[in-house]
PLY file of the C-alpha trace (Angstrom):
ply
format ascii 1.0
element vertex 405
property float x
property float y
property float z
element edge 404
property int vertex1
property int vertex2
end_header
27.93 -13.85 -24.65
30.82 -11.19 -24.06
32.37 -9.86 -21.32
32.12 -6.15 -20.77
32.97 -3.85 -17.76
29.92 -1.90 -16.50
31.68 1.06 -18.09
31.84 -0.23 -21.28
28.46 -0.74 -21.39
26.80 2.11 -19.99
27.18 5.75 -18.65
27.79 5.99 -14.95
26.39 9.60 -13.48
27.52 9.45 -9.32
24.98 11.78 -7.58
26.59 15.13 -5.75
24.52 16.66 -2.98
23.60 20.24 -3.64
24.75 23.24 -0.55
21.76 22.46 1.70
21.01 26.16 2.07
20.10 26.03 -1.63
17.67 22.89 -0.92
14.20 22.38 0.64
10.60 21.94 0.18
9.80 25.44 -0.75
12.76 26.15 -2.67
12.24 27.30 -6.91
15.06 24.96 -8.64
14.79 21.72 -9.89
13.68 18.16 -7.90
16.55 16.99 -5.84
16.91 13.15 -5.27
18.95 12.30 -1.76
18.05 8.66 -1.91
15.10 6.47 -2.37
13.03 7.51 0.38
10.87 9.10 -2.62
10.95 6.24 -4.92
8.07 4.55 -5.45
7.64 0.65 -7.73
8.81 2.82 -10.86
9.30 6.29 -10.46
10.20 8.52 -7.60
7.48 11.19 -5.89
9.66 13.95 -5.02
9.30 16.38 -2.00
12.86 18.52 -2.17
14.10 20.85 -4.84
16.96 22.57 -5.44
18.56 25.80 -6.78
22.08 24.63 -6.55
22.01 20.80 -8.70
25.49 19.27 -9.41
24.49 16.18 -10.89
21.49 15.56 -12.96
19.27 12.48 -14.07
18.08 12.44 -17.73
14.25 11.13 -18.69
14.84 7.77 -18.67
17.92 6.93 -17.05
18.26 3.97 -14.42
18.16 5.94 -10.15
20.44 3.70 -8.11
20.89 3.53 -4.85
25.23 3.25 -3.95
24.85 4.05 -0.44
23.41 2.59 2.92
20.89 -0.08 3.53
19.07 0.58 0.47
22.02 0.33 -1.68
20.88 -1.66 -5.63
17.12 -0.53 -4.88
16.32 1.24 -8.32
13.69 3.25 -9.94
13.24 5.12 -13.40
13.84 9.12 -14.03
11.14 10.27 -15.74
11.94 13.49 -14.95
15.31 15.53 -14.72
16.04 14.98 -10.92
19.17 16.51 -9.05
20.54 13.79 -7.46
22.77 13.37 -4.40
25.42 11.53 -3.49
23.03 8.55 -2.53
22.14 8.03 -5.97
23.62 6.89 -9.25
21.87 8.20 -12.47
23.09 5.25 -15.64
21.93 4.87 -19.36
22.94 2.27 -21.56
25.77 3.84 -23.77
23.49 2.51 -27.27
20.00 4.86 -26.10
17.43 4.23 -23.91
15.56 1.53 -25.66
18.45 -0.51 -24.20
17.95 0.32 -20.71
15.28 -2.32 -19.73
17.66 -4.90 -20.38
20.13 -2.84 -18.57
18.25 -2.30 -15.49
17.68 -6.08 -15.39
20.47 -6.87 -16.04
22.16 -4.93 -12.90
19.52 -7.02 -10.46
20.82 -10.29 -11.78
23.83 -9.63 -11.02
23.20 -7.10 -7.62
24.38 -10.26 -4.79
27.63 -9.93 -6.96
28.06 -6.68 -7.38
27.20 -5.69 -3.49
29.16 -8.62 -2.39
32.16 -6.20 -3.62
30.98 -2.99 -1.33
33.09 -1.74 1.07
31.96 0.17 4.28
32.14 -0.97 7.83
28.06 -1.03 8.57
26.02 -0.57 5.07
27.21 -1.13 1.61
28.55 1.51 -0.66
29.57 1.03 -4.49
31.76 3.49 -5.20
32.26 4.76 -9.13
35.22 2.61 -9.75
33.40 -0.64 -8.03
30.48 0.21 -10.63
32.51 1.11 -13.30
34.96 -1.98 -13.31
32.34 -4.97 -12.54
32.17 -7.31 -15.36
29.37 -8.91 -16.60
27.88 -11.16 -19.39
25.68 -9.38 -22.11
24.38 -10.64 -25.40
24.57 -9.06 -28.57
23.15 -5.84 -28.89
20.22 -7.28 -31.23
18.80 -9.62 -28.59
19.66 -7.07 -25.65
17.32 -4.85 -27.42
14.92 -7.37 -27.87
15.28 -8.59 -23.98
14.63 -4.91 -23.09
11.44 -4.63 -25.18
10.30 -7.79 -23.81
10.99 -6.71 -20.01
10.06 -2.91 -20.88
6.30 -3.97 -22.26
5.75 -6.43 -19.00
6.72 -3.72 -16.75
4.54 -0.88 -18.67
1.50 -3.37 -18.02
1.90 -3.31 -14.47
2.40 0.11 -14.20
-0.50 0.48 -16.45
-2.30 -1.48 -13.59
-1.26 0.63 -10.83
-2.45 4.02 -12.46
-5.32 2.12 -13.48
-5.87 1.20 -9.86
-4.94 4.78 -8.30
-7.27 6.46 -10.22
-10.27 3.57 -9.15
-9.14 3.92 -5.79
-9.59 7.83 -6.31
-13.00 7.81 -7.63
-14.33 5.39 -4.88
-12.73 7.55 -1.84
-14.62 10.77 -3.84
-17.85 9.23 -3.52
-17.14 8.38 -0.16
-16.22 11.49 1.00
-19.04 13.50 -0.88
-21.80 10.91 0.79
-20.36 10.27 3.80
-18.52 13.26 4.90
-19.65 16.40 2.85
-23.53 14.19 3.39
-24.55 15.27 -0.09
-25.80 11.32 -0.84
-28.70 11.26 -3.31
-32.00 12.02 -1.28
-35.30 10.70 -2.44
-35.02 12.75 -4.94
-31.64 11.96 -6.26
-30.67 15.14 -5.13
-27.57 16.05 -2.75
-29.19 15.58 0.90
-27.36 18.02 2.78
-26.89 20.69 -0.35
-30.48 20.89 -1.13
-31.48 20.96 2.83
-31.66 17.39 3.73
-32.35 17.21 7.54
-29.36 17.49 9.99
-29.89 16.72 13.33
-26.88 17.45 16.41
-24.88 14.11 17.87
-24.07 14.38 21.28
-21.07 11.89 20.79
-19.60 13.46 17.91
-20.07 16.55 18.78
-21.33 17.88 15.70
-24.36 17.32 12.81
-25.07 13.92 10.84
-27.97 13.43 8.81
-31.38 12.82 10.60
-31.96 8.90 11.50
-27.74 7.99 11.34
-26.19 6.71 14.90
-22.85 7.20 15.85
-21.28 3.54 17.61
-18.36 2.67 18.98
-16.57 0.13 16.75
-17.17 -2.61 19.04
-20.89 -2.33 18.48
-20.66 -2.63 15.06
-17.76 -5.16 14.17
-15.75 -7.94 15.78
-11.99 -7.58 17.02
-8.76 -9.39 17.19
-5.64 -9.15 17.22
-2.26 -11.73 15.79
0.40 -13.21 17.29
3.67 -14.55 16.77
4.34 -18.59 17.61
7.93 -18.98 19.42
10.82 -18.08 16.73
12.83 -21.14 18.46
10.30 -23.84 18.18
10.99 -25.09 14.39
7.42 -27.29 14.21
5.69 -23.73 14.70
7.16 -22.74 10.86
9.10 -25.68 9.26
6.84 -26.49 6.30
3.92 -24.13 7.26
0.74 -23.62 4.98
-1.38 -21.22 6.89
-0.61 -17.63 5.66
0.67 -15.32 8.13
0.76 -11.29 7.82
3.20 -8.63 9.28
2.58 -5.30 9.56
4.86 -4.14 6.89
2.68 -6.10 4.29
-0.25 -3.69 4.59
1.08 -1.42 1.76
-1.77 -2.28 -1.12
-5.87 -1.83 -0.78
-5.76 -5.87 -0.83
-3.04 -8.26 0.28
-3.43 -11.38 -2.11
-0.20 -13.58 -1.24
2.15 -14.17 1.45
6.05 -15.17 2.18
5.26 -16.55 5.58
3.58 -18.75 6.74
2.97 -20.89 10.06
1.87 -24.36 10.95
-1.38 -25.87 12.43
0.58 -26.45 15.42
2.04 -22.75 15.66
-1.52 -21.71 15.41
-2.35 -23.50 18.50
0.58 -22.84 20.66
-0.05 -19.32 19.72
-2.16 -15.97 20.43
-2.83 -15.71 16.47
-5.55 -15.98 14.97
-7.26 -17.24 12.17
-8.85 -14.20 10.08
-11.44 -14.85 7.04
-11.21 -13.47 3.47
-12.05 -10.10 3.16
-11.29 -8.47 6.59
-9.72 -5.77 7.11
-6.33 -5.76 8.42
-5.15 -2.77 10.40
-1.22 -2.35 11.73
-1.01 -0.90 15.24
2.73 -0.75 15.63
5.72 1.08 14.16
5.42 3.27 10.83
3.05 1.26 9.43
0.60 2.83 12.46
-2.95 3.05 11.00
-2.33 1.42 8.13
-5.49 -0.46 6.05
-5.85 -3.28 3.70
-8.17 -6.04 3.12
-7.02 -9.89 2.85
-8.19 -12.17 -0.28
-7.44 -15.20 1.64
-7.91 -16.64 5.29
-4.91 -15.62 7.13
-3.33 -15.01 10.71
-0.80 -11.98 11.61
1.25 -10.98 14.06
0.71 -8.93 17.21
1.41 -5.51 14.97
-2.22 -5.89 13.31
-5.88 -5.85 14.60
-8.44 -7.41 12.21
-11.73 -6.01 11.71
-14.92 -7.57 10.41
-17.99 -5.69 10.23
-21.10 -7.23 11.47
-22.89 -6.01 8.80
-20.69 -6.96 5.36
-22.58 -4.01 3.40
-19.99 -1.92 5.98
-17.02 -3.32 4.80
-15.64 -1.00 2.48
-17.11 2.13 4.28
-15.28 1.19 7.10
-12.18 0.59 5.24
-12.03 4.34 4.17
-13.45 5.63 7.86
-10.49 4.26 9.13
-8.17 5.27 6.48
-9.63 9.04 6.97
-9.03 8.69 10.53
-5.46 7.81 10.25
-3.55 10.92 11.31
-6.38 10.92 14.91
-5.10 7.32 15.14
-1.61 8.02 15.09
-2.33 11.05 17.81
-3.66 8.24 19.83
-1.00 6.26 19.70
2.02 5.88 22.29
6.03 5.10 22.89
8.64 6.66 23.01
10.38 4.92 20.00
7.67 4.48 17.84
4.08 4.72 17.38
1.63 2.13 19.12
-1.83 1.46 18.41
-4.18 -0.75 20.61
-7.04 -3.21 19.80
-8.86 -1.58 22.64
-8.25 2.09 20.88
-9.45 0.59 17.32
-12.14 -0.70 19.05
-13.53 2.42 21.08
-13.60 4.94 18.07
-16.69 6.79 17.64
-18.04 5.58 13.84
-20.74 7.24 12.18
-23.62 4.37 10.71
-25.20 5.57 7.89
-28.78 4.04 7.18
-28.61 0.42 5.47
-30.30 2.04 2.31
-27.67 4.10 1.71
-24.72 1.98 2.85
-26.27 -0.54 0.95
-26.41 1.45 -2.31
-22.64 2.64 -1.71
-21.82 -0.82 -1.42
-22.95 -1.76 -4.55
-21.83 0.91 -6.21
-18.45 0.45 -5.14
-17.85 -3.02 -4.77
-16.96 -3.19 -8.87
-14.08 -0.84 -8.71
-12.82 -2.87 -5.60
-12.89 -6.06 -7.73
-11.30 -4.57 -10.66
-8.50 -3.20 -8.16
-7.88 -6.46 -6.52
-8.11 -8.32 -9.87
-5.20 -6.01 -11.72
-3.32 -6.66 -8.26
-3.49 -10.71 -9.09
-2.05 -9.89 -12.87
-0.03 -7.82 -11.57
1.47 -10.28 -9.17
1.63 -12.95 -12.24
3.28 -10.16 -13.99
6.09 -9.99 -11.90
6.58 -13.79 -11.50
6.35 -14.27 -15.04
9.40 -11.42 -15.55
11.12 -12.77 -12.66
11.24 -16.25 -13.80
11.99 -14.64 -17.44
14.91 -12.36 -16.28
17.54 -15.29 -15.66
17.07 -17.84 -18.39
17.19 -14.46 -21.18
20.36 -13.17 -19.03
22.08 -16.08 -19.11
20.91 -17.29 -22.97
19.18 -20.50 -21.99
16.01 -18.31 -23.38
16.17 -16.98 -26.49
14.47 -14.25 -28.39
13.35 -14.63 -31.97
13.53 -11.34 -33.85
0 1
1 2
2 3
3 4
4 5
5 6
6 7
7 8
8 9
9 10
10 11
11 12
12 13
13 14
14 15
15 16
16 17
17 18
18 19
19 20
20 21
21 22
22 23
23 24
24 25
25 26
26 27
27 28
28 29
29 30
30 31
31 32
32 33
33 34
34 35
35 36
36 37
37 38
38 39
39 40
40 41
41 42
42 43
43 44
44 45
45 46
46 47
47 48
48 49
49 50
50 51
51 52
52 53
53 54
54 55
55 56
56 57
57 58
58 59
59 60
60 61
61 62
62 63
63 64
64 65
65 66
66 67
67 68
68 69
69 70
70 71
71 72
72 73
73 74
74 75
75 76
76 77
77 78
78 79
79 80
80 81
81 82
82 83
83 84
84 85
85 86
86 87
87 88
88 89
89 90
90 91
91 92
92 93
93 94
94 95
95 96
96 97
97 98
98 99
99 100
100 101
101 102
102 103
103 104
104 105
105 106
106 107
107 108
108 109
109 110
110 111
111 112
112 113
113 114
114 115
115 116
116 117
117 118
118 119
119 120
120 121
121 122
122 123
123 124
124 125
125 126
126 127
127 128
128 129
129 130
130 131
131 132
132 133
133 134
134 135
135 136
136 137
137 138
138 139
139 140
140 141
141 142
142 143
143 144
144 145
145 146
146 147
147 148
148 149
149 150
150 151
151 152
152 153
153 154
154 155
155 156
156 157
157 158
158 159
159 160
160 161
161 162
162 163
163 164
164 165
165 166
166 167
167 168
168 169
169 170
170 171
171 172
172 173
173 174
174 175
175 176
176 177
177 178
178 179
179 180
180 181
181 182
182 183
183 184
184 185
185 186
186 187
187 188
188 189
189 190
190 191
191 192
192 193
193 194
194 195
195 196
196 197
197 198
198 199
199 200
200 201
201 202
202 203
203 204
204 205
205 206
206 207
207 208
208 209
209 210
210 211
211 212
212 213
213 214
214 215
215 216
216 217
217 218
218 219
219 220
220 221
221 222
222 223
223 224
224 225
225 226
226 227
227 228
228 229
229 230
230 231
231 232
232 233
233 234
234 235
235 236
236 237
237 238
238 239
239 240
240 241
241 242
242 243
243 244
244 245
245 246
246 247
247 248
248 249
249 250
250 251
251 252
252 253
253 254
254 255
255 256
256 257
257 258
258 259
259 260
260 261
261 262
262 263
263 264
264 265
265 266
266 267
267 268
268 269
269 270
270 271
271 272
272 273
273 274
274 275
275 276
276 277
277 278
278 279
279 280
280 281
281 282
282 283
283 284
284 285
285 286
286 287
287 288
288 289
289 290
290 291
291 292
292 293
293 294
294 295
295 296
296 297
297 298
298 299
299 300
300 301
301 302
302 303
303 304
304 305
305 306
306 307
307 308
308 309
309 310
310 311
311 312
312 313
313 314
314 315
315 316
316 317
317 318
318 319
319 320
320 321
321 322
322 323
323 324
324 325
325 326
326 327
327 328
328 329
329 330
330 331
331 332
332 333
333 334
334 335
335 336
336 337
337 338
338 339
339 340
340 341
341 342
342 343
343 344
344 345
345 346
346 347
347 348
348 349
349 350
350 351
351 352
352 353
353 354
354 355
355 356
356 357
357 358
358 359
359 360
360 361
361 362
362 363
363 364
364 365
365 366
366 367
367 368
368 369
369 370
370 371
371 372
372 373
373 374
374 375
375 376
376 377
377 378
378 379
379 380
380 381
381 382
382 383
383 384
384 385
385 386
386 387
387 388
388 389
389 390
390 391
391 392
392 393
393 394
394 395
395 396
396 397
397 398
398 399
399 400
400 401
401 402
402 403
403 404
């Protein structure tokens, strides 16, 4: 092992924020980067550009955070970005076939290095803080190797997520073109509405659905409830817990297939939570996770943020997982406070659904219920994935794992 500054090592880039009259959403320029409210798990989405850039990113390079509460969160340029002062654009001084290894290599050592930030109320690394932090690297033969090793488990998953997106996509299509456009096959196998299918008027909703279809209230057509949170101060309610239990922020994936938290048998009891099955669907109610969907692979409780949601008829389940999702922004216009947005079981439960006829919900669910398996299973490798690397990443940092060539 040798002992290196971080400027030895690699290139250091500190993000400068553009003149904000040059900067917006409509603006011709280049992408602008203020911080990671655009990152994604690898690469950012970005929604500002820029006329004016100071600093650039190059294809490739490491994007990390140096300011705020967000400071070490990190994501790849695969794009020339401006970035702002938020941001920190580094390479590995030997190419970017190194900079695997060097990306990993910054989160084993991130308590360190933020346990040497200075500012009163969030972190911030400043370039000399960076730039002067030593740390432990191998020779350049294994970091390469480390880096390929890290680089090809990390291009998996994000072969899984695109993989996923683009399943995700084609199931929502074939929602919305049979159960919002109404062009389902007919007897014919031809598009009902499109080639004159029957309409008939629904008094509740106010507009056409095809001839025979209902329109319920969701209590008519699945059961309720809502979590709840055992008493933070009573240690029996958590110490040494085995029953899964969900917050609100967790329903950011189409399926949630593992936990942090959990409670015990006895915080279950002295509690308002409940005890949800596998497979229903979780919705949040609180915060800025407000209408948010996913399903649960396991039997689970959650906390007062989420309502879950089982159909009574099963063949319903993922139909009603993208009606809600579609009626996401009217949820969030129903919600209310002040300081953030609130959802209510008793809201969730009087929305006006649509019930297509069992035939055809039936057929959707069958055509559909592949892609959702394939989606949940690349979530489970996924999730191996990452505790394979993260189990990986310490032993190669710190040369109790060795590569061979």
């Amino acid at each position: 092992m040798n002992k290196l500054s971080f400027s030895q090592l690699a290139y250091i880039t500190m993000g400068q924020s553009p003149n904000g009259e040059y900067c917006g959403i409509n603006i011709e320029g280049v992408p602008l980067l203020n911080g990671p409210a655009e990152f994604t798990e690898f690469a950012p989405v970005p929604v500002q550009y820029t006329s004016d850039p100071k600093k650039m990113s190059k294809v490739g390079d490491i994007l990390f955070c140096v300011r705020g509460s967000t400071t070490g969160r990190m994501n790849w340029s695969n794009q020339e970005y401006a970035i702002g002062r938020g941001l920190a654009a580094i390479t590995h001084k030997e190419g970017k076939q190194y900079n695997h290894f060097l990306k990993y290599l910054i989160e084993n050592y991130l308590s360190s290095l933020l346990n040497n930030t200075n500012g009163s109320t969030f972190p911030n690394l400043t370039s000399s803080l960076l730039a002067d932090f030593i740390v432990d690297v191998p020779d350049l033969p294994i970091q390469k190797e480390i880096s390929n090793i890290l680089a090809n488990i990390d291009k998996k998953i994000e072969l899984n997520n695109q993989i996923n997106a683009e399943l995700e996509a084609m199931a929502k299509t074939l929602y919305d073109y049979w159960f919002v456009q109404f062009d389902f096959p007919d007897a014919n196998g031809k598009p009902y509405k499109s080639s004159g299918g029957k309409m008939a008027y629904n008094e509740t909703l106010k507009r056409e659905i095809p001839d025979g279809w209902e329109a319920k209230v969701l209590a008519d057509i699945a059961t309720t409830g809502s979590g709840g949170t055992p008493l933070s101060s009573k240690k029996e309610y958590y110490a040494n817990g085995d029953i899964p239990w969900i917050n609100s922020g967790e329903l950011n994936t189409p399926f949630i297939v593992s936990t942090n938290n959990f409670i015990t048998k006895l915080g279950l009891e002295k509690s308002s939570a409940k005890l949800f099955k596998k497979n229903t669907i979780l919705m949040a109610m609180y915060g800025a996770t407000a209408g948010k969907v996913s399903f649960i692979d396991f039997p689970s409780t959650t906390n007062q943020a989420i309502c879950g949601i089982n159909p009574i008829d099963q063949h319903m389940n993922v139909y009603l997982k993208f009606n809600l999702e579609r009626l996401y922004q009217y949820l969030v216009n129903l919600s209310s406070g002040s300081a953030r947005d609130n959802l209510s079981q008793d809201k969730i439960r009087n929305l006006d659904i649509v019930v297509p006829s069992h035939y055809i919900l039936s057929k959707f669910d069958g055509i559909v219920q592949g892609k959702m398996q394939l989606i949940l299973n690349n979530i489970k490798q996924n999730q191996e994935l990452e505790k394979l690397r993260d189990w990986l990443l310490p032993m190669l940092m710190n040369g109790q794992v060795t590569v061979k060539q």
